[in-house]
One Martini backbone bead per residue (centre of mass of N, CA, C, O) as a GRO file, in nm:
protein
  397
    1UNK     BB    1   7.608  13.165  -2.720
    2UNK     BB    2   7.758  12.821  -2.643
    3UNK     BB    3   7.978  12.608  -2.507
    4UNK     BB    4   8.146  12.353  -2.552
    5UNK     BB    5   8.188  12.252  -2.283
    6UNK     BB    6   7.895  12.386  -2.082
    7UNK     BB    7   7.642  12.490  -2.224
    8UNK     BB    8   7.665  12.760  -2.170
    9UNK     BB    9   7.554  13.081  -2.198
   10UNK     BB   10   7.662  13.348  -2.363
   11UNK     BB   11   7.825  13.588  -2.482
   12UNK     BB   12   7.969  13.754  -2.786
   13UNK     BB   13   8.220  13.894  -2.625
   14UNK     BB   14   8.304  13.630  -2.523
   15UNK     BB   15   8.640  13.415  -2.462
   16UNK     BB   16   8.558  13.314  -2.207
   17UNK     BB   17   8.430  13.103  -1.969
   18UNK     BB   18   8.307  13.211  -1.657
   19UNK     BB   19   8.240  12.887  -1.546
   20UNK     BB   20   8.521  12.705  -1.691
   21UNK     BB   21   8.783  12.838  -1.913
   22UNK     BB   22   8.706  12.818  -2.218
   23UNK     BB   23   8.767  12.868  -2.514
   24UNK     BB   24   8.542  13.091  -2.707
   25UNK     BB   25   8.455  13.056  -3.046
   26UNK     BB   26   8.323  13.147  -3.273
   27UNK     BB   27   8.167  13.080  -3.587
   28UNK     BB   28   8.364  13.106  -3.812
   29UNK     BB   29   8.590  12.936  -3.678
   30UNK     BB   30   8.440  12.686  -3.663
   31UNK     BB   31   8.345  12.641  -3.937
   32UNK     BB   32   8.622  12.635  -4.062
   33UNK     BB   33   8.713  12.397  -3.921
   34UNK     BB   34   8.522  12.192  -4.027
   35UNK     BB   35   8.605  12.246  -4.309
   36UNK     BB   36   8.871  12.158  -4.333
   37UNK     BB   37   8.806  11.872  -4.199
   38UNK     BB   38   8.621  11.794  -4.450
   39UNK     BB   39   8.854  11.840  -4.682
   40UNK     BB   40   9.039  11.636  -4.564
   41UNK     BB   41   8.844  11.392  -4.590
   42UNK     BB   42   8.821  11.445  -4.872
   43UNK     BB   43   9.110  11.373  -4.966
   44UNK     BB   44   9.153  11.105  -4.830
   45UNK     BB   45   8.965  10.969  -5.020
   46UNK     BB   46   9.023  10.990  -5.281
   47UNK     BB   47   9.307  10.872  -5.286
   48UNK     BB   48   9.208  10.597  -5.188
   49UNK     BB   49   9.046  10.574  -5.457
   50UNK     BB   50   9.271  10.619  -5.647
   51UNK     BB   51   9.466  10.376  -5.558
   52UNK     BB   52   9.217  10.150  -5.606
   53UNK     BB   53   9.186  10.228  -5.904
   54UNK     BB   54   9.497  10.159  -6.000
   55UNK     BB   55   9.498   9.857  -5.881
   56UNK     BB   56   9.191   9.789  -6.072
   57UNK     BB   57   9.365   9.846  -6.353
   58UNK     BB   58   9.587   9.695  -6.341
   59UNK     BB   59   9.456   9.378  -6.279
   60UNK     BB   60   9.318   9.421  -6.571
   61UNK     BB   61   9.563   9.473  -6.744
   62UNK     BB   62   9.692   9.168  -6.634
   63UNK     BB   63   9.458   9.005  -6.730
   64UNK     BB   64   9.411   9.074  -7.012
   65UNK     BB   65   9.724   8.970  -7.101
   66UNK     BB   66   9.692   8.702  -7.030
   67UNK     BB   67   9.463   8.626  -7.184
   68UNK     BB   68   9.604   8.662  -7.434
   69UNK     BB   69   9.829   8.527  -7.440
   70UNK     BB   70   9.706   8.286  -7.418
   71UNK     BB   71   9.498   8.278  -7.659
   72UNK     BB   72   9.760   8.293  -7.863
   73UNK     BB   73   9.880   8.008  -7.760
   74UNK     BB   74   9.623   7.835  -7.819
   75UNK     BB   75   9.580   7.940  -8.147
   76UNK     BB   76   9.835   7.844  -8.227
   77UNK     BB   77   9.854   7.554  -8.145
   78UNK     BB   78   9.622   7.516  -8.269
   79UNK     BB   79   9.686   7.562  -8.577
   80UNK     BB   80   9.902   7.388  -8.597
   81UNK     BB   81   9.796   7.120  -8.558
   82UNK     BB   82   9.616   7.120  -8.780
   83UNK     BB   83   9.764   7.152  -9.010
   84UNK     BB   84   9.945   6.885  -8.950
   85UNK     BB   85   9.677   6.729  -9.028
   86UNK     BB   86   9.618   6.879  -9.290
   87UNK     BB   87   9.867   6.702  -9.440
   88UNK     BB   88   9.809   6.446  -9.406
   89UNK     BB   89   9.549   6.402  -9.557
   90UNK     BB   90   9.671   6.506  -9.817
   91UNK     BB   91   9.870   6.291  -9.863
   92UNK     BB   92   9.659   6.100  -9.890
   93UNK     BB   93   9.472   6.195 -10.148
   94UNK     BB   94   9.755   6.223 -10.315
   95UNK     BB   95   9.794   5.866 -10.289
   96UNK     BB   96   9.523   5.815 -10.435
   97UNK     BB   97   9.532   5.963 -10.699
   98UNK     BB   98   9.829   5.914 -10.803
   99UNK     BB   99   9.772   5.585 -10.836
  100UNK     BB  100   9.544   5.651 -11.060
  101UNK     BB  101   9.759   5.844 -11.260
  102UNK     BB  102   9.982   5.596 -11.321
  103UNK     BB  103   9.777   5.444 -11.453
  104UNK     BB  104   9.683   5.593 -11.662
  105UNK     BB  105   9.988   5.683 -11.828
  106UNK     BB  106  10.113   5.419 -11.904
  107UNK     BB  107   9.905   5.410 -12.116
  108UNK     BB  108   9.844   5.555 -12.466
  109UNK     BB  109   9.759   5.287 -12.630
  110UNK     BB  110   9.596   5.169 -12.363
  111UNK     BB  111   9.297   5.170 -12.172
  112UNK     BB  112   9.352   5.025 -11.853
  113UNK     BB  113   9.046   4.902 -11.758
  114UNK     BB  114   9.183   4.646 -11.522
  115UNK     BB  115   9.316   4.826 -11.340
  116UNK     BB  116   9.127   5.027 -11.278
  117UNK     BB  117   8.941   4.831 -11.123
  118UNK     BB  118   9.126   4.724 -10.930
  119UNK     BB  119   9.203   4.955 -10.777
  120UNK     BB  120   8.939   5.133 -10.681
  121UNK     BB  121   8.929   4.971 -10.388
  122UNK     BB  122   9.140   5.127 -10.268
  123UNK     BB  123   9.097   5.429 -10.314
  124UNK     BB  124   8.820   5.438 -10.185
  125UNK     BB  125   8.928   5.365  -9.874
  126UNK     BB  126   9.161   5.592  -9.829
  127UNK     BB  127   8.947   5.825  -9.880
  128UNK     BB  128   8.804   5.739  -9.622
  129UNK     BB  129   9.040   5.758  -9.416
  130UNK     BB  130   9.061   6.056  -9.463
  131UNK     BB  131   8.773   6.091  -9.422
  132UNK     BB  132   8.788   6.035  -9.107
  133UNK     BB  133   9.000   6.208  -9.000
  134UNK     BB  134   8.862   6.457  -9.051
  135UNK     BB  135   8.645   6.442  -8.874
  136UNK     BB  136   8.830   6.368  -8.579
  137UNK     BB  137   8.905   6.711  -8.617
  138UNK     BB  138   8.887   7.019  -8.580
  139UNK     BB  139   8.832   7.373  -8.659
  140UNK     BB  140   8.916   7.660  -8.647
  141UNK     BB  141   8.734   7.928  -8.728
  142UNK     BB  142   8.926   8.007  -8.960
  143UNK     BB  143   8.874   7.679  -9.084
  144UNK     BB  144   8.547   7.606  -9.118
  145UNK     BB  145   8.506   7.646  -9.419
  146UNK     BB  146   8.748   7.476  -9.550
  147UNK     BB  147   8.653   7.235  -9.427
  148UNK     BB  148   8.414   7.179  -9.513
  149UNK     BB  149   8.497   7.163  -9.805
  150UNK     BB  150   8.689   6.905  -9.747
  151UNK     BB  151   8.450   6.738  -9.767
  152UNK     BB  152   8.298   6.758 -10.035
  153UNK     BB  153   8.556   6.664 -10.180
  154UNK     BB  154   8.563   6.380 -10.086
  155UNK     BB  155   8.349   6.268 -10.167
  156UNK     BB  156   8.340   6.344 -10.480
  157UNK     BB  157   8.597   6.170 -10.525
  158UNK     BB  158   8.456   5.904 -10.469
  159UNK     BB  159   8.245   5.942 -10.669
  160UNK     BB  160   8.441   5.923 -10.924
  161UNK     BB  161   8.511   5.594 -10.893
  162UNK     BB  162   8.234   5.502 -10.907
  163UNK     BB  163   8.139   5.620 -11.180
  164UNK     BB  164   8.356   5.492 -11.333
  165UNK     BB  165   8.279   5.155 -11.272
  166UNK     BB  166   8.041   5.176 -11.428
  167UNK     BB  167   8.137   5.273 -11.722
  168UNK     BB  168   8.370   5.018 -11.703
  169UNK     BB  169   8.120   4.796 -11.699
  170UNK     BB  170   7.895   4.956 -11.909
  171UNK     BB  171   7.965   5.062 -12.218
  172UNK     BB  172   7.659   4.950 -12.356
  173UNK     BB  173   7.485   5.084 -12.229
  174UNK     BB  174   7.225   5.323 -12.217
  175UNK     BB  175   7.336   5.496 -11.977
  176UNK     BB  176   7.645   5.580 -12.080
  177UNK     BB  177   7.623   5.897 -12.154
  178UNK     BB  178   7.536   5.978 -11.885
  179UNK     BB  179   7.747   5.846 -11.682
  180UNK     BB  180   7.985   6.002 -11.837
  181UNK     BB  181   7.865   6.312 -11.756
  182UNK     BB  182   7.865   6.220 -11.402
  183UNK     BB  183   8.153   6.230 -11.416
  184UNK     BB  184   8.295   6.496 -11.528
  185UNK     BB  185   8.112   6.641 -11.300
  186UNK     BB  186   8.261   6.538 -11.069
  187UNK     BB  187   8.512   6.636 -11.119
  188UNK     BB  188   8.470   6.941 -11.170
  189UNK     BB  189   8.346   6.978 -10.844
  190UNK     BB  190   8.609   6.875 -10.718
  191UNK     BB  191   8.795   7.063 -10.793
  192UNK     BB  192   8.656   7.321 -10.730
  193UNK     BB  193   8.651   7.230 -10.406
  194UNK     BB  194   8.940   7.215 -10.390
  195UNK     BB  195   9.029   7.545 -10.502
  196UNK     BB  196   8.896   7.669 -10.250
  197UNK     BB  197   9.071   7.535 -10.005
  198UNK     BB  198   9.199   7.726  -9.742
  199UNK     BB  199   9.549   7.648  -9.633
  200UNK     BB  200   9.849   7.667  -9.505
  201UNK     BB  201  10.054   7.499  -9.697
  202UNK     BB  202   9.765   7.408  -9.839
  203UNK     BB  203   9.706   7.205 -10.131
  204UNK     BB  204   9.447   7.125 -10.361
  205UNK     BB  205   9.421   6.865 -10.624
  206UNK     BB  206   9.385   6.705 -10.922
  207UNK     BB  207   9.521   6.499 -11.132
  208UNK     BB  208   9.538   6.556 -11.486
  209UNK     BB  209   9.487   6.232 -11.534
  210UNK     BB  210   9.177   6.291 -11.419
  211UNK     BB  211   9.091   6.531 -11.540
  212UNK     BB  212   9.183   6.431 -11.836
  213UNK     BB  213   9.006   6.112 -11.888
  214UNK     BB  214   8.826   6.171 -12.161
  215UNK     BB  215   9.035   6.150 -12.396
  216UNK     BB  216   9.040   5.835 -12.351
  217UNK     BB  217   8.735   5.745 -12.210
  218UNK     BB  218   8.576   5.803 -12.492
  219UNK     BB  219   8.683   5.629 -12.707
  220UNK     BB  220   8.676   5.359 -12.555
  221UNK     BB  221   8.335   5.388 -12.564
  222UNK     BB  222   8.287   5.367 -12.840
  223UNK     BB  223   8.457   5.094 -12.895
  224UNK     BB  224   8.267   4.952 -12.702
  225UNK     BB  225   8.028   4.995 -12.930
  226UNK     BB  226   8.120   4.861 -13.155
  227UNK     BB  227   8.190   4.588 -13.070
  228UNK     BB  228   7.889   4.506 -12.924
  229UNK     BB  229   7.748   4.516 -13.160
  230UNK     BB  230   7.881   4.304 -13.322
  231UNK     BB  231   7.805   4.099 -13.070
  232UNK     BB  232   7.492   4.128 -13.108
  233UNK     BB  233   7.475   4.019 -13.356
  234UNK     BB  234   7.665   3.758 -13.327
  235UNK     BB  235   7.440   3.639 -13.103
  236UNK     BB  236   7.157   3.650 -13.285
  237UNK     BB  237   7.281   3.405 -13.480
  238UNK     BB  238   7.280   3.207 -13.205
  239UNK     BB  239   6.959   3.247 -13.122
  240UNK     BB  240   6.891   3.155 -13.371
  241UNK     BB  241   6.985   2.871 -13.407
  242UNK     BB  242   6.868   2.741 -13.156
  243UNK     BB  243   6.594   2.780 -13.203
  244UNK     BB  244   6.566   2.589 -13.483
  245UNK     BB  245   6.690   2.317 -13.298
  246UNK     BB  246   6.465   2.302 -13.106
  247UNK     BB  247   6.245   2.262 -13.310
  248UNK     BB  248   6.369   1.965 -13.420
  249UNK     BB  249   6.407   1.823 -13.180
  250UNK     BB  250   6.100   1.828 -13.141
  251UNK     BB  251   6.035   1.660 -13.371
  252UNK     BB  252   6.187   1.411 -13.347
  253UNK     BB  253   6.049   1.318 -13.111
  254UNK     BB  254   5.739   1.316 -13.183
  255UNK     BB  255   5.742   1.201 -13.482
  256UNK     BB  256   5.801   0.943 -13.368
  257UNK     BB  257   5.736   0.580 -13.366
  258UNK     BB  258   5.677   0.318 -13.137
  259UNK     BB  259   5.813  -0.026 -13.171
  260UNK     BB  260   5.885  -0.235 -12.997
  261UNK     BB  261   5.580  -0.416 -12.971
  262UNK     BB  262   5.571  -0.468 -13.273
  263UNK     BB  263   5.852  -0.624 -13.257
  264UNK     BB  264   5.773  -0.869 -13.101
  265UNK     BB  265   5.536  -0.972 -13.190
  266UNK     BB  266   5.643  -1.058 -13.464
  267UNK     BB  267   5.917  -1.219 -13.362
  268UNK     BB  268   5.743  -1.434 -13.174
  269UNK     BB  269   5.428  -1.453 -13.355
  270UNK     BB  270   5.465  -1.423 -13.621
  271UNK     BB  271   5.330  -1.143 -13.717
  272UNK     BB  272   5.244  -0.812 -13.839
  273UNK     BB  273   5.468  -0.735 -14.045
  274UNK     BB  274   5.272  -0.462 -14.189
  275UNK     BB  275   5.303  -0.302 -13.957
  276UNK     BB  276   5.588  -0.294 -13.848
  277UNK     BB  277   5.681  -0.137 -14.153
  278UNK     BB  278   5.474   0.082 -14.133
  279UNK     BB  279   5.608   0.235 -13.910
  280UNK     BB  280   5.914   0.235 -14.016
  281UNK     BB  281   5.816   0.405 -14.271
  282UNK     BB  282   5.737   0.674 -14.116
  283UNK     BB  283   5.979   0.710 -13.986
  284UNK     BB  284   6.173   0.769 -14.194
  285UNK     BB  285   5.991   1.006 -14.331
  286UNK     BB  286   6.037   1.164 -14.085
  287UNK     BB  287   6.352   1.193 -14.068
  288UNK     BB  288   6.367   1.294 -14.385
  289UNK     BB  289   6.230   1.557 -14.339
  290UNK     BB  290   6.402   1.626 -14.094
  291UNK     BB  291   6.668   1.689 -14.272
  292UNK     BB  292   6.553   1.879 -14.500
  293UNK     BB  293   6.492   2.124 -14.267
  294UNK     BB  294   6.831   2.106 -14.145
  295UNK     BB  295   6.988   2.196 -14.392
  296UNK     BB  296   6.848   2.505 -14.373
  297UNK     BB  297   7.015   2.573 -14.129
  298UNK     BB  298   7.170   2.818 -14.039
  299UNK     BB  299   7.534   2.816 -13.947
  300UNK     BB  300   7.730   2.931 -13.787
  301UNK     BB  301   8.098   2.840 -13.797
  302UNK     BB  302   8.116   2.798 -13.491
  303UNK     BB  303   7.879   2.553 -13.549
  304UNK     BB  304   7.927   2.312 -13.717
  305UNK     BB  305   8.056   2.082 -13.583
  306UNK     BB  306   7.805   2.074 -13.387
  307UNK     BB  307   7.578   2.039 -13.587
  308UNK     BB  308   7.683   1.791 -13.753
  309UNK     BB  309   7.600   1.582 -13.505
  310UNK     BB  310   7.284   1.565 -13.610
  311UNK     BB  311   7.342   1.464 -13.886
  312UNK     BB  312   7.426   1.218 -13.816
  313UNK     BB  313   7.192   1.084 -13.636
  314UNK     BB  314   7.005   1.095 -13.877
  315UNK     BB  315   7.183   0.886 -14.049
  316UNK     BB  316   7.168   0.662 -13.827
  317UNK     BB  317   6.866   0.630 -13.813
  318UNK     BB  318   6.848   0.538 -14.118
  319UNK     BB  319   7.008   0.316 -14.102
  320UNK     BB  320   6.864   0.156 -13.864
  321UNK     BB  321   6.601   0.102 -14.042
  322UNK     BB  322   6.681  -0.015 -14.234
  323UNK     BB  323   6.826  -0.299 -14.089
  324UNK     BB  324   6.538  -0.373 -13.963
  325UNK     BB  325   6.405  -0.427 -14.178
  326UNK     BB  326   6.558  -0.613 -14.313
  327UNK     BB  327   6.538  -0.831 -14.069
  328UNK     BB  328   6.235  -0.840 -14.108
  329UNK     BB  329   6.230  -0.945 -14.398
  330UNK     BB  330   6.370  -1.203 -14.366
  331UNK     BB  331   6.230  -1.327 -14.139
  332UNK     BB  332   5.950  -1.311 -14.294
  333UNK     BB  333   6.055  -1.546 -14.503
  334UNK     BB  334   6.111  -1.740 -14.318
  335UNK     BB  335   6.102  -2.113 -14.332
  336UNK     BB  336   6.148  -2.377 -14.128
  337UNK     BB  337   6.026  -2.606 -14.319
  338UNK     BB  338   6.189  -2.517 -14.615
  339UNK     BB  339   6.398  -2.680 -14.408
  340UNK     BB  340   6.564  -2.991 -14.373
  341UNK     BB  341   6.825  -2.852 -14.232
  342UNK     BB  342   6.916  -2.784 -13.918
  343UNK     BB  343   7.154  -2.635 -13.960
  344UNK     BB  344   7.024  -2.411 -14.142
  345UNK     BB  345   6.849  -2.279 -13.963
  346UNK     BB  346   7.018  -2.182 -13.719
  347UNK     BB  347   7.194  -2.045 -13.924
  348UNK     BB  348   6.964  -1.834 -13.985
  349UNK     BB  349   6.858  -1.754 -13.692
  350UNK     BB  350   7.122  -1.592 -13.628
  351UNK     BB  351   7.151  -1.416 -13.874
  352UNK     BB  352   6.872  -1.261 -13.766
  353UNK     BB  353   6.966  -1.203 -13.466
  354UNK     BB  354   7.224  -1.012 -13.571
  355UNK     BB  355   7.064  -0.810 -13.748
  356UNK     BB  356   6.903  -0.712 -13.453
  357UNK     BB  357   7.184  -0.630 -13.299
  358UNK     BB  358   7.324  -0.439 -13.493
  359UNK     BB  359   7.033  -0.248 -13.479
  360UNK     BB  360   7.021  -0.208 -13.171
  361UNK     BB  361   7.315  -0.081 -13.142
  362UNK     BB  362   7.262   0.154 -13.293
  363UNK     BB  363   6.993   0.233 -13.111
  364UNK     BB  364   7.170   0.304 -12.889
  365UNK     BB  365   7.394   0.480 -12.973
  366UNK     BB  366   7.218   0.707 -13.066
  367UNK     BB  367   7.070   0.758 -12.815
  368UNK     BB  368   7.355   0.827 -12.675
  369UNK     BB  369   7.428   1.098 -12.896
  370UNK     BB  370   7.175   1.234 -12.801
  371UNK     BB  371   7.172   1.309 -12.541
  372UNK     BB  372   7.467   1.436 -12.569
  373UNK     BB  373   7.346   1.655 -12.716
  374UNK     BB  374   7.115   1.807 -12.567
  375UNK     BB  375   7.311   1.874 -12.322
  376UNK     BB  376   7.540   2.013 -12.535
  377UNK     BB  377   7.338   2.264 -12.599
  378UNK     BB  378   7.340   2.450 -12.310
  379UNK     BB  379   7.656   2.500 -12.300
  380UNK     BB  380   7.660   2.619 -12.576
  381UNK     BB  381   7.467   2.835 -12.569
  382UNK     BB  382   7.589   2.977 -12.286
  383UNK     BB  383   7.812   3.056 -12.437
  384UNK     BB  384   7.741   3.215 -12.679
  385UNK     BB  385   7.551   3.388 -12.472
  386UNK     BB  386   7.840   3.531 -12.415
  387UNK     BB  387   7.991   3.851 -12.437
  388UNK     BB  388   8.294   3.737 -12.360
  389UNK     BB  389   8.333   3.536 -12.577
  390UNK     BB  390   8.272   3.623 -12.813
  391UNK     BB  391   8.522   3.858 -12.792
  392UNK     BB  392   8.705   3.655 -12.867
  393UNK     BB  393   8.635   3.552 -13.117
  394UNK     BB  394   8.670   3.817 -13.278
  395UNK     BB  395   8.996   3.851 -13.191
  396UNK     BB  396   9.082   3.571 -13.370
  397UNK     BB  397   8.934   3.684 -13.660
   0.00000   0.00000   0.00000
């Protein structure tokens, strides 16, 4: 055994140490003591570890409390935000969609076809704005479904409106039928993705005037394929008469045989005169012809009046050429030598050359009767083909 104060070595049965006088403890009580010693320190490490312990599961339990509590105010906050705006732009689709099932409704016995295409371009603008809304705000995680959904709805509504316009502007279409079922097939995927569209406080769908538009519309389609048609008809026997009458008219142009200078020759070289009569009598012959394929051309009612005046031009045309004819047989038959006296000479010059001015007046005359009737065959041609003029007329029938 060993002494603790002075390492001096010792018996094992001495109590004191005789070098320093150290009292000399066991080996047992030395052990007992260091474990003692080490027990305490071991207990003291415990607690304060227990301690820190719960210092730092409180701090988590305080922490993950405020998370959640924060977290639940901004999710509240945040949904409730939420709802406020997709309630507004509600209230959009449902101004816009109301205000077309308004039109629709006004009248059951006319289905106001003027007034909704008047509509459309405002309904569609609405429902633009409506959704460039809803692009511009966010949708909490629980509602980015259905978020999604409402925008599919809002496309599909204005796609509604653009095939309305179709439908309703071109009714007498090939492709009336198809147009026709592209609308109603919108209509009901439109309802169908309004009405998955899950959101508190709000719900979507379409006005049932604008659901059952088929009823009125399908209706309205068919008469105005009966009207059309009707249309086609009396527009065909427009478009065989002016064919008809352009036939006739290029013919009366090129069938004439210019006498001008047959006419000046004969009247101041006093010769040629069986020229000149030949001539005439050809022209003659010619619209005589002509006159006679002109009144075999069946002309509409709606167009005889317009007729008439071609048959007027060359009734004058045959008068013209009497006219001239007469003139120049006069003419040529006057011989001023077998007339002694100057008088009745002069006087009878007058009377030839007035026969020739009555006869020229006249030719003036047709040739601008003529002109001006050419002219408005164009545009009676253009209102005649035009399908919304022939509907006026068939009203008035």
């Amino acid at each position: 055994m060993i002494c603790d104060k002075c390492h001096r070595p010792l018996n094992s049965t001495v109590r004191v140490c005789p070098y320093c006088g150290e009292i000399v403890r066991s080996k047992d009580a030395s052990r007992a003591q260091n474990s003692s010693h080490i027990h305490d320190h071991e207990n003291k490490n415990l607690k304060t570890f227990i301690k820190i312990s719960l210092v730092v599961i409180l701090l988590i339990g305080a922490g993950i409390a405020a998370a959640y509590y924060a977290y639940s105010y901004f999710i509240g906050n945040s949904t409730k935000e939420y709802a406020g705006s997709i309630s507004k732009i509600n209230a959009q689709i449902n101004s816009a969609n109301d205000g077309m099932a308004e039109i629709l409704r006004k009248d059951d016995n006319d289905f106001p076809v003027s007034d909704i295409i008047s509509k459309i371009p405002e309904t569609k603008k609405s429902l633009d704005k409506a959704a460039e809304n809803l692009g511009n705000i966010s949708a909490p995680s629980k509602y980015s479904a259905s978020h999604n959904k409402l925008k599919q709805a809002l496309e599909l509504n204005n796609m509604i409106y653009t095939q309305l316009e179709d439908v309703l502007s071109s009714p007498a279409s090939s492709d009336i039928q198809k147009n026709e079922e592209q609308l109603y097939k919108y209509i009901e995927q439109c309802s169908d993705t309004y009405s998955s569209v899950k959101m508190e406080n709000n719900s979507f769908a379409l006005p049932e005037d604008i659901t059952s538009i088929s009823s009125k519309l399908g209706p309205w389609v068919k008469q105005q394929q009966n009207k059309y048609a009707k249309v086609s008809e009396l527009m065909s026997s427009f478009s065989k008469y002016f064919e008809e009458i352009s036939k006739t008219l290029l013919n009366y142009e090129n069938s004439k045989v210019d006498i001008t200078q047959a006419l000046k020759k004969s009247r101041f070289d006093k010769t040629s005169w069986d020229e000149l009569l030949s001539l005439i009598a050809k022209n003659e012959k010619s619209i005589g012809d002509i006159k006679a394929s002109y009144i075999k051309i069946h002309a509409p009612s709606e167009l005889r009046n317009f007729n008439n005046r071609f048959s007027s031009i060359l009734d004058s045309s045959l008068d013209y050429y009497s006219k001239l004819k007469q003139a120049v047989v006069t003419d040529m038959n006057f011989d001023e030598e077998e007339e002694p006296d100057a008088e009745q000479v002069d006087k009878k010059i007058n009377e030839i050359d007035a026969m020739y001015e009555e006869a020229e007046k006249m030719n003036s005359s047709i040739t601008s009767d003529y002109r001006k009737f050419t002219q408005d065959i164009e545009s009676e041609k253009s209102k005649y083909m035009n399908p919304e003029y022939i509907e006026k007329i068939m009203e008035k029938q």
